[in-house]
C-alpha positions in Angstrom: 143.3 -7.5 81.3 146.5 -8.5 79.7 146.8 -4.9 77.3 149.1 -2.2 78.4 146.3 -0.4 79.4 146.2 -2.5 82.9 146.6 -1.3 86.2 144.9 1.5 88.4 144.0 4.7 86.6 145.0 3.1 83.1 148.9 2.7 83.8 150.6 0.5 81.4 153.3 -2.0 83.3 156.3 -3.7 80.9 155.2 -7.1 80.0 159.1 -8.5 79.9 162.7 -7.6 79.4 162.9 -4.4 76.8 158.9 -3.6 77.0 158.0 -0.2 77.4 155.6 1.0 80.3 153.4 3.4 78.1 150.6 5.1 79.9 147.1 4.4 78.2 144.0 5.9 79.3 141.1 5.2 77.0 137.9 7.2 77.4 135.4 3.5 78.0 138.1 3.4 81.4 137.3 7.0 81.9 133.6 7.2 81.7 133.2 3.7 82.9 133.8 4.7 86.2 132.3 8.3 85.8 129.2 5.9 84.3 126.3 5.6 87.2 122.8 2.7 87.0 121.1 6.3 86.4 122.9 7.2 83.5 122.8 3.9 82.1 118.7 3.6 82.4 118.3 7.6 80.6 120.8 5.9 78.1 118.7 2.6 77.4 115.5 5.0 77.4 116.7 7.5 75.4 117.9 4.6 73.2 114.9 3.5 72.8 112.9 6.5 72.2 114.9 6.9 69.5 113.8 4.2 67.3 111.2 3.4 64.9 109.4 0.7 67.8 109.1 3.3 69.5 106.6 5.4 67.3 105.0 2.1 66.0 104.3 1.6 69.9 103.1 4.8 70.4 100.9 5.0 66.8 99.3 1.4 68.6 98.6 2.8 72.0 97.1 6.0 70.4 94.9 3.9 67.6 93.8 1.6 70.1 93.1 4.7 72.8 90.6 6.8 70.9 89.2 3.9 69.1 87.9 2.4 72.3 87.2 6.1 73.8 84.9 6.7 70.2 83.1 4.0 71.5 83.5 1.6 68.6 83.8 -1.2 71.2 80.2 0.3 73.2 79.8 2.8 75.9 81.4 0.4 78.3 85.0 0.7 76.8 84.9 4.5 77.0 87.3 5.9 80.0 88.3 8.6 78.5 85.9 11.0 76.4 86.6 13.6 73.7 88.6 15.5 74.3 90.7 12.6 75.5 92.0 14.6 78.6 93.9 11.8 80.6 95.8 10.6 77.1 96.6 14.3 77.0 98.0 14.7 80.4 99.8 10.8 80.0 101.5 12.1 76.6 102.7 15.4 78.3 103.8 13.5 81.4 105.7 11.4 78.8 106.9 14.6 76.7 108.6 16.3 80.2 110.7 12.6 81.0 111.5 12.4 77.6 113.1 15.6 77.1 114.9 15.4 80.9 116.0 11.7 79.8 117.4 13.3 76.5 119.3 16.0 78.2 120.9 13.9 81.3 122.5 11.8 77.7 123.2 14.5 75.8 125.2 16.3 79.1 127.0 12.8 78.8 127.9 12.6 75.7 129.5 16.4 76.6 131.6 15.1 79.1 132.7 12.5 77.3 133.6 14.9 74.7 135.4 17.0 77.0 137.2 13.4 78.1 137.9 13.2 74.6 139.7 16.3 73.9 141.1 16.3 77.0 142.9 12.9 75.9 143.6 14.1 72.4 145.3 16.6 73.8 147.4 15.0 76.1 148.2 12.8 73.5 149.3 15.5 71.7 151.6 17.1 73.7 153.7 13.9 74.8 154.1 13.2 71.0 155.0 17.0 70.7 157.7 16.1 73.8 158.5 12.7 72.1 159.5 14.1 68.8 161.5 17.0 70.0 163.3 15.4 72.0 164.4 13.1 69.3 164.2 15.9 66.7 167.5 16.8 68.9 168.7 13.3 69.3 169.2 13.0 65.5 170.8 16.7 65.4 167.3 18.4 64.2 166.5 21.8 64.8 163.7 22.1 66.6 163.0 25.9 65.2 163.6 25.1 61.9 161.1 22.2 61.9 158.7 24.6 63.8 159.5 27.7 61.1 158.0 24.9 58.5 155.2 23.6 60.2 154.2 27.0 60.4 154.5 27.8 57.0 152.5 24.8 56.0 149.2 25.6 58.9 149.5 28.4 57.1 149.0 27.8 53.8 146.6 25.3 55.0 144.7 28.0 56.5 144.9 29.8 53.4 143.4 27.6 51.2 140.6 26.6 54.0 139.4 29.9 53.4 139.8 30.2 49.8 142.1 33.7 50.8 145.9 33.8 49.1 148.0 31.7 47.4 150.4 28.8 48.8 153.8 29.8 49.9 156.8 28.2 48.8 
């Protein structure tokens, strides 16, 4: 990997004289190794049962199911009679691995969420550190800026919910 982002745990290294070592972590790195062969097989199965082939498959196999148990094909084909009890227990089977595949990705994709924010946030508080500490460099006052940013989440608030006027 020849990014910043190299290195154990996402560490950034300087690259040559003047670089910056700047500490990446990118959520892939983070759920990558989280990422298990289980979790990737509910993900390719939930993937799938998610898509139009899917029903088409499943309109098929029905079709060709109670058309051979109707006995269009003669008494022979029939394995399963009206009321088509063995399709019924294979599609509820189907139903309960379904649903447990769908929530094993959805309780993924709220723990990568969770990485997310958790990122975001991180993110936000070194640029928080980042720009006081050169708000001070250049002679800023870091109450003063705050006193505005204030004002302005607050007349952003406002006019979210439709409740005052803007301020100043």
């Amino acid at each position: 990997m020849d990014g910043a982002a190299s290195g154990p745990g996402g560490q950034g290294r300087p690259r040559g004289p003047g670089s910056l070592a700047v500490r990446l972590r990118h959520e892939q790195d983070v759920l990558a190794r989280m990422r298990g062969t289980e979790d990737r097989i509910a993900d390719a199965i939930t993937a799938f049962a998610g898509t139009m082939q899917f029903v088409y498959l499943h309109a098929a196999w029905f079709t060709v199911w109670i058309v051979c148990n109707e006995g269009v094909f003669g008494q022979g084909a029939v394995w399963d009679p009206f009321p088509f009890g063995l399709l019924t227990m294979i599609v509820s089977l189907e139903a309960i691995f379904l649903s447990t595949f769908v929530m094993v990705s959805q309780n993924r994709q709220a723990a990568r969420e969770n990485i997310r924010a958790d990122l975001d946030f991180e993110t936000n508080v070194r640029s928080e550190v980042w720009s006081i500490h050169m708000g001070r460099a250049l002679g800023v006052d870091p109450a003063e800026v705050e006193r505005k940013v204030q004002d302005v989440l607050a007349e952003n608030r406002a006019r979210l919910t439709g409740s005052g006027q803007s301020s100043g």
